[in-house]
C-alpha positions in Angstrom: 92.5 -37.2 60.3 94.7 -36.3 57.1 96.8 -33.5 56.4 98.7 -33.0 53.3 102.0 -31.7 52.8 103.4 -31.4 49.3 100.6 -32.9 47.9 101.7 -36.5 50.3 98.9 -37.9 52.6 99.8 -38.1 56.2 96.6 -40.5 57.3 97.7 -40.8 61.1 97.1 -37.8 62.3 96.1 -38.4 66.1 96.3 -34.3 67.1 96.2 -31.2 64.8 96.1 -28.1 67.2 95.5 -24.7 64.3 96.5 -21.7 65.9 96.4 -18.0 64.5 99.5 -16.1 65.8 99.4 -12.2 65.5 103.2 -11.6 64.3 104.7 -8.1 63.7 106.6 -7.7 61.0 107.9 -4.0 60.7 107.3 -1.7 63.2 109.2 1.8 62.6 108.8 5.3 64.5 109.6 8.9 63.6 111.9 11.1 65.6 108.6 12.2 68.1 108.4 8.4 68.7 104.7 8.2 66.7 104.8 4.7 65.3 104.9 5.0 61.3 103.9 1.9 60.1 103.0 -1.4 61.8 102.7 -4.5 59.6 100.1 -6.7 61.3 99.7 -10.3 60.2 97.5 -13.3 61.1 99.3 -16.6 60.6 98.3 -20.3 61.0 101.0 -22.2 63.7 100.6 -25.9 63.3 101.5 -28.6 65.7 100.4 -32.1 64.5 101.2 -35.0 66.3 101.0 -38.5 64.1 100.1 -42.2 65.6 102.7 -45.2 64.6 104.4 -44.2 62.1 106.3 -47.0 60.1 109.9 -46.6 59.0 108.9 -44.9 55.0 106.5 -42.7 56.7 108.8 -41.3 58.9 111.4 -41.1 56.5 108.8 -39.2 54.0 108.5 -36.8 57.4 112.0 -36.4 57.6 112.7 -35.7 53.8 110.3 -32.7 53.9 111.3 -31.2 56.9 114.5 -30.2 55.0 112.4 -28.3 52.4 112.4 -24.5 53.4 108.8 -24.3 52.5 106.2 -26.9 52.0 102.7 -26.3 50.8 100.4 -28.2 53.9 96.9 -28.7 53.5 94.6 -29.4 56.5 91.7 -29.0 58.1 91.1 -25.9 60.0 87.7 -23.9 61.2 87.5 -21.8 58.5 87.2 -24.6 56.5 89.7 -26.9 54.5 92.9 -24.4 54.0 96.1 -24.6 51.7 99.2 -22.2 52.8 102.6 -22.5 53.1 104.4 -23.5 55.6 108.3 -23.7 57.1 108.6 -27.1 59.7 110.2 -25.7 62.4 111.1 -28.6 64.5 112.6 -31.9 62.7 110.7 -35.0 63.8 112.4 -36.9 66.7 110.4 -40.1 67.1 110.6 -42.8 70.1 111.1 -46.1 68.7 108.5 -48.7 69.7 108.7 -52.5 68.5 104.6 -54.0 67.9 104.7 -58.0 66.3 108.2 -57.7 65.6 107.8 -54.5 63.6 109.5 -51.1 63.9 107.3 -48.3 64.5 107.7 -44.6 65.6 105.9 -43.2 67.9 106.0 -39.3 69.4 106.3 -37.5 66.5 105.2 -34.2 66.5 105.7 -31.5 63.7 105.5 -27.6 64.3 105.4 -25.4 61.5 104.7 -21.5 61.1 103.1 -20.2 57.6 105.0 -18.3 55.5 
């Protein structure tokens, strides 16, 4: 599976779980306590967890997990979506040696949409 995050192809993609997260985002009451206004939103929650991942990969990974927001694009049951998105937890792979090659392995991203 692919995802695509600023437009970069992420091809080993092993597990993308799309959730939809209810988030309240202003909730405000009068002086009766009757709720005034309550600003409902449904928003995507990615966690996508790559295969080996070879040292440039990971460093791509780790470059855009510094962005504030990055523009991911993925596959979800709606149908291919495009939102933006803030990587809330920094890659931390395990290192795992294969031929005499350095790989990462482990790496899981979580990001919330904008």
């Amino acid at each position: 599976m692919t995802i695509y995050i600023n437009g970069m192809a992420f091809d080993k993609v092993t597990s993308l779980s799309v959730d939809r997260e209810t988030r309240r985002t202003e909730i405000n009451y009068n002086t009766q306590g009757d709720m005034l206004i309550d600003l409902v939103n449904r928003k995507y929650r990615l966690t996508v967890t790559f295969g080996l991942l070879t040292d440039g990969e990971l460093k791509a990974l780790r470059q855009l997990s510094q962005e504030i927001f990055v523009t991911v694009r993925f596959p979800a049951p709606e149908g291919e979506t495009e939102a933006q998105f803030h990587i809330s937890k920094e890659p931390a792979p395990v290192v795992t040696e294969v031929n005499r090659v350095v790989l990462y392995s482990g790496v899981e991203l979580i990001m919330q949409q904008k």
